[in-house]
C-alpha positions in Angstrom: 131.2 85.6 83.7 132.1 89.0 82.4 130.5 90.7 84.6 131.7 88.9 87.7 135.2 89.5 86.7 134.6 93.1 86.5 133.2 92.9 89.8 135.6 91.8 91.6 138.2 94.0 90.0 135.8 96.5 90.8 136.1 95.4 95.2 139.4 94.7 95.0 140.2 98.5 94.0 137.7 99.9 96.8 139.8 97.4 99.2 143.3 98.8 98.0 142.1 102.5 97.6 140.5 102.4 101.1 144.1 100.2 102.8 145.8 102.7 101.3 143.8 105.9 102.8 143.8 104.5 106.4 147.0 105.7 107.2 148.2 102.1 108.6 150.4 100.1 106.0 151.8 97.9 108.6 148.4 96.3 108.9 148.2 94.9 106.0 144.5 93.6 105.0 142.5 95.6 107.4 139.9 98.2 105.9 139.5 100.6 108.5 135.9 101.9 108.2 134.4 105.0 110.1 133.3 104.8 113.6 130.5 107.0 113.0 128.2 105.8 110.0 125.4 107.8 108.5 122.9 105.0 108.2 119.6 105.5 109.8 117.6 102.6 111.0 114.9 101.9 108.4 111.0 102.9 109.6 110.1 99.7 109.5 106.5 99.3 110.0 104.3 95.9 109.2 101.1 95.5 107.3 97.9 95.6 109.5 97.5 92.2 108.9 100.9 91.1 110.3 100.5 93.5 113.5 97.2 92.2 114.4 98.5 88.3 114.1 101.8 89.1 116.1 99.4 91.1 118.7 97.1 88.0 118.3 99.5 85.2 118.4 100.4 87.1 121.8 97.0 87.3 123.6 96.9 83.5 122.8 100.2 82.7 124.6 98.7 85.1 126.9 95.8 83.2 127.3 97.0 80.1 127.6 98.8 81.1 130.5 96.0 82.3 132.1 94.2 79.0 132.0 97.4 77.0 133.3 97.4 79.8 136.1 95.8 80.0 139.5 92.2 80.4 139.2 91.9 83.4 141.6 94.3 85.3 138.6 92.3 83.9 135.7 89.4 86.4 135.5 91.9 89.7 135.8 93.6 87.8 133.0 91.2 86.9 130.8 89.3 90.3 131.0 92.7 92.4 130.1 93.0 89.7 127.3 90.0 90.0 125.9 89.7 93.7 126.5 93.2 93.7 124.1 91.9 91.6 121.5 88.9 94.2 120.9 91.7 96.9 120.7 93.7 94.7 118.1 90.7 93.5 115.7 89.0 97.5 116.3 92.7 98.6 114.6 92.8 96.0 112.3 89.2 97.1 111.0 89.7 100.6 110.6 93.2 100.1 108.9 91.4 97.8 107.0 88.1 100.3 106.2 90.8 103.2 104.9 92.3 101.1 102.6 89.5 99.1 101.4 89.9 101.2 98.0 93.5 100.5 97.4 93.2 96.6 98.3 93.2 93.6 95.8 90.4 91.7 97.1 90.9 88.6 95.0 94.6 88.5 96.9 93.1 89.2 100.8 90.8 86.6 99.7 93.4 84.0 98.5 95.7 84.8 101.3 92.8 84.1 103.5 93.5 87.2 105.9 90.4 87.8 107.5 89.7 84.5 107.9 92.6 83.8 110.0 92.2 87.0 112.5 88.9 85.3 112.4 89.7 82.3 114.0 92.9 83.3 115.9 90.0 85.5 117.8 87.7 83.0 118.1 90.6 80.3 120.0 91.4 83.0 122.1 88.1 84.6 123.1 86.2 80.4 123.7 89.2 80.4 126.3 86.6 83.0 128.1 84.1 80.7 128.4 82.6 79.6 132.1 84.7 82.5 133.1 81.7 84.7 134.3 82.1 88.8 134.3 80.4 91.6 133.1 83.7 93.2 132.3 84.7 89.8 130.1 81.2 90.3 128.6 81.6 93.6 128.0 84.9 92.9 126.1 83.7 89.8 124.3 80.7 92.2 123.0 83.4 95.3 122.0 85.2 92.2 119.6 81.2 91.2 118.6 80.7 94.8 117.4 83.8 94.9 115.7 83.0 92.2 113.6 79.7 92.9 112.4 81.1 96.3 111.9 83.4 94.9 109.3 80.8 92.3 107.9 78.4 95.4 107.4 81.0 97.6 105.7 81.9 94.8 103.3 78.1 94.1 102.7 78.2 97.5 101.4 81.2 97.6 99.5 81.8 94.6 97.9 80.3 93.3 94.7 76.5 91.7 95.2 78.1 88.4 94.0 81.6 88.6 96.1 79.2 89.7 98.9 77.0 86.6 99.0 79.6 84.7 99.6 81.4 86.4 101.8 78.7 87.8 104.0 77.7 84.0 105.8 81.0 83.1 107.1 81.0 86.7 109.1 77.0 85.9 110.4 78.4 82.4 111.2 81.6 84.0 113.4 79.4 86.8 114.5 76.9 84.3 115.7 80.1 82.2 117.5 80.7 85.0 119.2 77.1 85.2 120.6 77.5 82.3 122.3 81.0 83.2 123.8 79.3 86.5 124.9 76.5 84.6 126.3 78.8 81.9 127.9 81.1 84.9 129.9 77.1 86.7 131.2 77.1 86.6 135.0 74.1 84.5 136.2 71.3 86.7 137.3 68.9 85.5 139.5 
């Protein structure tokens, strides 16, 4: 209560110190504040984690597009999709790999963070499906790589017992994204 009081004493004496500075005493009320104000914008820049789900949450809307689309427009679309979803889970994995030593696992586990990237991939990459290309396969493979990339370094780097359990849920996504792969092969005959 104190405190308050002193507080507003306190703005109330900024508010007549500055009134009476500004050179204008027939405006009575109006703070007159400097048109040119040293404040920098803030480097703002987003966890991994939030960059790849924005970049993610894109591709999907992205995607989605692509399959309401023309189907003479789908393929282009899904290929530069796909081939962006590699680029966002490849950054996502090395971010992730340099600061493997500073992270709390028990809180990326809670959180459930790789787990999400996981499936927010996998809805946008079964979109690919039927759609046959070599480039889509080829993009479909880069994510594939990217994965067991990750589930190898965390096979190596995490605990014996954390790894156990964490290992089977990447062979299980790994081995969704097989089929995917498989699914976007051009037929040969």
């Amino acid at each position: 209560m104190i405190f308050s009081r002193f507080l507003l004493i306190a703005v109330a004496a900024v508010g007549v110190a500055a009134h009476s500075r500004s050179g204008h005493a027939h405006k009575i009320g109006m703070v007159r504040v400097p048109a040119k104000v040293d404040v920098a914008p803030r480097a703002y820049s987003a966890s991994p984690y939030k960059d790849a789900m924005a970049k993610l949450e894109e591709y999907q809307d992205q995607t989605a597009d692509a399959m309401a689309g023309p189907a003479s427009e789908r393929e282009a679309k899904l290929i530069e999709v796909a081939a962006g979803v590699c680029k966002t889970v490849t950054d996502y994995n090395k971010s992730f790999m340099i600061n493997f030593a500073l992270l709390d696992l028990l809180n990326i586990g809670k959180s459930g963070e790789i787990i999400k990237i996981g499936q927010r991939t996998y809805h946008i990459l079964r979109s690919c499906k039927g759609t046959r290309s070599q480039q889509l396969t080829d993009a479909v493979h880069c994510t594939n790589d990217q994965v067991d990339l990750l589930g190898n370094f965390l096979f190596k780097n995490l605990p014996e017992a954390v790894s156990a359990m964490v290992i089977p849920s990447f062979a299980k996504y790994s081995d969704r994204l097989d089929m995917i792969e498989y699914a976007t092969k051009p037929a040969s005959y």
